[in-house]
C-alpha positions in Angstrom: 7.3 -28.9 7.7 4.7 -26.3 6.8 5.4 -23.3 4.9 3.0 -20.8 3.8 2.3 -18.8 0.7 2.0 -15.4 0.1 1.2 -14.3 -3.5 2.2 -10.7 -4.3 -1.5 -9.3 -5.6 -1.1 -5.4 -6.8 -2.3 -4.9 -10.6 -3.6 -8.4 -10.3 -6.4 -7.2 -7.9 -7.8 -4.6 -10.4 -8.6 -7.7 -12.6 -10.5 -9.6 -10.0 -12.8 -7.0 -10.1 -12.7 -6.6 -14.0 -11.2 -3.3 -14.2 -7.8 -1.8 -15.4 -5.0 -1.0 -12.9 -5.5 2.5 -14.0 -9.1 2.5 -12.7 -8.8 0.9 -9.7 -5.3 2.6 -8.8 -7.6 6.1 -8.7 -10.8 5.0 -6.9 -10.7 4.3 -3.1 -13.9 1.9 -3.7 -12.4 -0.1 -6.3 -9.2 -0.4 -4.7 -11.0 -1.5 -1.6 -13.3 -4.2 -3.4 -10.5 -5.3 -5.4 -8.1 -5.6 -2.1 -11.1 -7.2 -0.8 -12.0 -10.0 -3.4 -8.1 -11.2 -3.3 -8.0 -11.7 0.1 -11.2 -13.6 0.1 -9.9 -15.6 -2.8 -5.9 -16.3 -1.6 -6.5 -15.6 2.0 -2.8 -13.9 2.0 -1.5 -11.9 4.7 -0.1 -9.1 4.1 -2.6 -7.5 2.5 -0.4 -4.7 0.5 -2.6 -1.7 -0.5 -2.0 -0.6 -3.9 -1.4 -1.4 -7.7 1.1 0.5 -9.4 3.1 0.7 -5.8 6.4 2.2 -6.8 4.8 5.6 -8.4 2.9 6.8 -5.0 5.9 9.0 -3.9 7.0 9.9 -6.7 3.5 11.4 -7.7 3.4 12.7 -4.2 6.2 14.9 -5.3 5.0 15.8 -8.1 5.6 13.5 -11.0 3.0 13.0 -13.1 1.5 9.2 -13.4 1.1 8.3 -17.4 -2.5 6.3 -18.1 -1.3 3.2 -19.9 -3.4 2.0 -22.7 -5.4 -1.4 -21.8 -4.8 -3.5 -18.8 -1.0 -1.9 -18.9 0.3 -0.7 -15.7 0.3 2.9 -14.5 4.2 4.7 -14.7 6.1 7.9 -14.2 7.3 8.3 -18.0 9.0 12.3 -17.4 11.6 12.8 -14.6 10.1 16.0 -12.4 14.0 17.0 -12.5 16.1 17.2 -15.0 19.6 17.6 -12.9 20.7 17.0 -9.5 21.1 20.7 -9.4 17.5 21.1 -9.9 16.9 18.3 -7.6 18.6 20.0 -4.6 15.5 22.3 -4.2 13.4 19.2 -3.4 11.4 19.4 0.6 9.9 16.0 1.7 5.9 15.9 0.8 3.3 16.3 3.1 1.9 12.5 3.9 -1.3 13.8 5.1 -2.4 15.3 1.8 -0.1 14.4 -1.3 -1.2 12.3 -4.1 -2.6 9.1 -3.6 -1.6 8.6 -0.1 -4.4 9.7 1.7 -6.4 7.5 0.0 -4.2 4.3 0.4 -3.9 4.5 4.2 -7.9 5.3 4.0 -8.1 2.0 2.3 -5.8 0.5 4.4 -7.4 1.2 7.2 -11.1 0.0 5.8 -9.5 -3.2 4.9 -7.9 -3.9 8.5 -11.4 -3.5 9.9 -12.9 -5.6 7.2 -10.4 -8.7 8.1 -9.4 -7.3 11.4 -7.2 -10.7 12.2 -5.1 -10.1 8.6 -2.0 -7.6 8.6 -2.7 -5.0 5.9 0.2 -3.1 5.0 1.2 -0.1 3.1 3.9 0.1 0.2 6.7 2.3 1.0 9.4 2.7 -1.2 13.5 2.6 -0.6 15.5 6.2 -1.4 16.8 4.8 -4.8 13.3 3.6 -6.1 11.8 6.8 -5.0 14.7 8.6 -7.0 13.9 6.7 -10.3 10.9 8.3 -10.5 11.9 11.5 -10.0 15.2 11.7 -12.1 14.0 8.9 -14.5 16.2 5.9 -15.0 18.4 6.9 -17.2 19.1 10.3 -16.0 20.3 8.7 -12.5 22.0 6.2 -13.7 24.7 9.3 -15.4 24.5 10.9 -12.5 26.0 8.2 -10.3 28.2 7.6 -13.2 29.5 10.9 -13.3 28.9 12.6 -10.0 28.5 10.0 -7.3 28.7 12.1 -4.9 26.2 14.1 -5.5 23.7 11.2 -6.3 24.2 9.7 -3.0 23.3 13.0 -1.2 20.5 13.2 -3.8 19.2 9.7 -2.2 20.1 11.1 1.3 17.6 14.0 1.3 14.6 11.2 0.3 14.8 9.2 3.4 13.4 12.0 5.1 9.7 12.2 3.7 10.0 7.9 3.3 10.6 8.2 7.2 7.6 10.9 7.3 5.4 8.6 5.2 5.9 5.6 7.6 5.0 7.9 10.3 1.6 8.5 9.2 1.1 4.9 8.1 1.8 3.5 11.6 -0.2 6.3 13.1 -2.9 4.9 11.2 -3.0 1.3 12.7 -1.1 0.1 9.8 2.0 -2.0 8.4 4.6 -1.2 6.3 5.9 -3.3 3.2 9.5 -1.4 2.5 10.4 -2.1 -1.7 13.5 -1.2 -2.8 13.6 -3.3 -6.3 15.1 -0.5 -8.5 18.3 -0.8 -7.1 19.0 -4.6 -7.2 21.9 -5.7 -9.9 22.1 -4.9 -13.2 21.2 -1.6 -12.9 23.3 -0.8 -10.0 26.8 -2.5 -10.4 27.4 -4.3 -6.4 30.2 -1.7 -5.9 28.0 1.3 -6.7 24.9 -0.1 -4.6 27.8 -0.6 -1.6 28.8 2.8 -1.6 26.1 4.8 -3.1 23.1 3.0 -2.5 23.5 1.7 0.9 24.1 4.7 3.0 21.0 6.3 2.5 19.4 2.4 2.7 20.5 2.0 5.4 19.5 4.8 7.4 16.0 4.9 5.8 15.4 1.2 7.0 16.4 2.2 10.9 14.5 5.1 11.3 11.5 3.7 9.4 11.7 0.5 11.7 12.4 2.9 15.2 9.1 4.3 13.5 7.2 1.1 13.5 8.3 -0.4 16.7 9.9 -3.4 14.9 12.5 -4.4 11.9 10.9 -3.8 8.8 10.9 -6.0 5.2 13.7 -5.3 2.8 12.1 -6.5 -0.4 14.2 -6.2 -3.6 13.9 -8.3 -6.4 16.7 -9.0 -9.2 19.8 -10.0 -9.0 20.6 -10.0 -5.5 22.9 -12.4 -4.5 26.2 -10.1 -5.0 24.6 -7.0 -2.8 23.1 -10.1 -0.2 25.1 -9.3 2.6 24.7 -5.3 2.2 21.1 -5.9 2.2 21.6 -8.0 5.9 23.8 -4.5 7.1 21.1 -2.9 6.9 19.3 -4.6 9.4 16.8 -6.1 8.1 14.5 -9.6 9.8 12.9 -10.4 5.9 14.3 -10.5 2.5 13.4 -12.4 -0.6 15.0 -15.2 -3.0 14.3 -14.0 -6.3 13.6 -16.0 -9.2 16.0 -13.8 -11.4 19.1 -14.3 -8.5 21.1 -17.8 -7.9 18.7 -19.1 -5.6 21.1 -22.1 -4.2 23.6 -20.1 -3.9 21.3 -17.2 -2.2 20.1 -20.0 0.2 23.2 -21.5 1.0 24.3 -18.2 2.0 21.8 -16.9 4.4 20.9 -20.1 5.8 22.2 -19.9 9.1 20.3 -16.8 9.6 17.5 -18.3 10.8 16.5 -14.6 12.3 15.9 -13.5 9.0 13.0 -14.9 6.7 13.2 -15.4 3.9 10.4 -15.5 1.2 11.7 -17.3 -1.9 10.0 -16.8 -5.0 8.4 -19.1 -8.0 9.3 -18.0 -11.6 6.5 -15.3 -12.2 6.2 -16.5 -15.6 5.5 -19.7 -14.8 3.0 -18.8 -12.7 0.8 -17.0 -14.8 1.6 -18.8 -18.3 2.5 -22.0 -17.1 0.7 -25.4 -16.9 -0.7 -26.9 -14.1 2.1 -29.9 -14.2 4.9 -26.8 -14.6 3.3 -25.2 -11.9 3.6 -28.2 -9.6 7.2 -28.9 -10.8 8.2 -25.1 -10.3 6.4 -25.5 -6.8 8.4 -28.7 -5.9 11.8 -27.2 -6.7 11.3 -24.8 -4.1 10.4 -27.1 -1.6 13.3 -28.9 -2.0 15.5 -25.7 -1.9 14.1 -25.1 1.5 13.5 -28.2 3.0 14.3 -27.9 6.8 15.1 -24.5 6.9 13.1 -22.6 9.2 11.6 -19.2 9.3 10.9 -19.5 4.6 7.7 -18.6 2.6 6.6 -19.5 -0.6 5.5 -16.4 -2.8 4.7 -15.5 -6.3 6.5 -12.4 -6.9 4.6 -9.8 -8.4 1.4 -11.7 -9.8 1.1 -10.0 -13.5 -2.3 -8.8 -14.0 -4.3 -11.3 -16.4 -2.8 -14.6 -14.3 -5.7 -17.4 -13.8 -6.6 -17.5 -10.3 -6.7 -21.2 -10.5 -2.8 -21.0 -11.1 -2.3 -19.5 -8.0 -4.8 -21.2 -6.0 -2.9 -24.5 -7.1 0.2 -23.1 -6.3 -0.9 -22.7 -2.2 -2.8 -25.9 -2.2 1.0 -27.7 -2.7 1.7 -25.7 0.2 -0.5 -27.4 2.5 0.4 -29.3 5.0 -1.1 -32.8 3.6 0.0 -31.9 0.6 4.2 -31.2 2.0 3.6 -34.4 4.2 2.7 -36.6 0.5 4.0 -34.6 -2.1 6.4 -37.6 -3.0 4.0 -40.1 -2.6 0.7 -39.0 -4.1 0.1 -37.7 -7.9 -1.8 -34.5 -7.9 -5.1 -34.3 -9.9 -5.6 -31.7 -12.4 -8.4 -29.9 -13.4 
């Protein structure tokens, strides 16, 4: 059985190149050379353009992006709206023109003719992520607390600019890596995703995918085994197995759903911190997990930014297809 790897390379990029995420988030060279220098040292496809990639729409509406101090990671740290009253006055952003966007497809669209047989995709964000940004955290969390209703209607006016955005980023030549992370358990109790959440989900993911031609990647991380099935309503062909979810239990569920894959991910910890024999062992587990289960992945989750290439590199070689036939048989060498 082969399986490939995939490692998720946003913030990690900008140190390939030696520069923060903040520096390479705002130039279209560095995020090109940086983009560039992962792909030439992982070989992973996807190529996802971008480092900080759950701020683009918010900024594109208006939000202002926080530099962190260091090698920290860029953030929204004010909510543009302080009610959902307020809120009702938002209109969808223009694609072409707002924020960052223009120059991430621009990128994009370098790096596809840089490694023309490669996908390169672009981030897109799911209603609720998109709505973090722009009532902060905390202020969204009270106002599906108190006023449900109107906090699902304040997710159902976002899907049309995410539906926009996907529209320029297929007109462009380009794929389209749909996140919807913010919403995954704790933060969302399953009964609130269910009904709040998932109506405006939903709907984003099928015009987005009528957009593109094809069924679009569901990717949220957390706790997702209890909101599992929701996340299959909405139609999705790829999901991931998060390291922070039941990951047995996630794959004995959704095994017979061989039409979906599914990318199940290594402890991110113990991909950048850990040691080579952890690595392996982390590695192994997952192997296991999987073993005869078509249409799986290995990834990495998101790859924090100061992780060792060699970790990573290590991580795919195990993934090789010498290395799945012996992996019992053979002791691995470490350097």
């Amino acid at each position: 059985m082969r399986i490939s790897f995939y490692p998720s390379v946003y913030e990690h990029a900008a140190y390939l190149v030696g520069r923060s995420p903040w520096q390479v988030s705002r130039d279209p060279e560095l995020l090109f050379s940086a983009h560039c220098r992962a792909h030439l040292l992982y070989g992973h496809s996807p190529i996802v353009v971008g480092i900080d990639i759950y701020n683009i729409e918010a900024e594109a509406y208006g939000c202002v992006v926080d530099r962190p101090s260091g090698n920290g990671v860029p953030a929204v740290t004010r909510p543009l709206f302080t009610s959902l009253e307020e809120a009702a006055t938002l209109v969808p952003f223009e694609s072409q023109t707002a924020g960052r966007i223009p120059m991430i497809i621009e990128t994009g669209r370098r790096l596809a003719s840089r490694f023309p047989k490669t996908e390169v995709a672009v981030p897109v964000s799911g209603p609720f992520s998109v709505a973090v940004g722009l009532r902060g955290i905390t202020g969204l969390l009270e106002d599906i607390a108190l006023f449900p209703e109107g906090a699902s209607s304040f997710l159902m006016r976002l899907v049309e600019g995410q539906t926009r955005l996907a529209k320029s980023v297929t007109e462009a030549g380009l794929n389209i890596m749909f996140f919807e992370s913010a919403a995954a358990p704790p933060l969302l109790s399953p009964e609130q995703f269910r009904q709040i959440e998932l109506p405006a989900l939903k709907q984003t993911i099928s015009r987005i995918s009528a957009t593109a031609g094809h069924r679009v990647p569901c990717i949220i991380g957390g706790d997702t085994l209890p909101i599992l099935d929701d996340i299959l309503a909405t139609g999705t062909d790829y999901v991931i197995c998060p390291a922070e979810t039941d990951q047995v239990a996630f794959m004995r569920r959704i095994w017979d759903r061989t039409d979906v894959k599914v990318r199940i991910n290594l402890d991110p910890n113990t991909v950048a911190y850990g040691s080579p024999e952890q690595i392996v062992s982390e590695v192994e587990r997952i192997l296991k997990l999987v073993e005869q289960r078509p249409n799986v992945s290995l990834g990495t989750g998101v790859v924090p930014y100061e992780t060792p290439p060699h970790n990573i590199l290590l991580a795919k070689s195990i993934c090789s297809a010498e290395q799945l036939c012996c992996r019992r048989s053979r002791n691995f060498a470490f350097s």
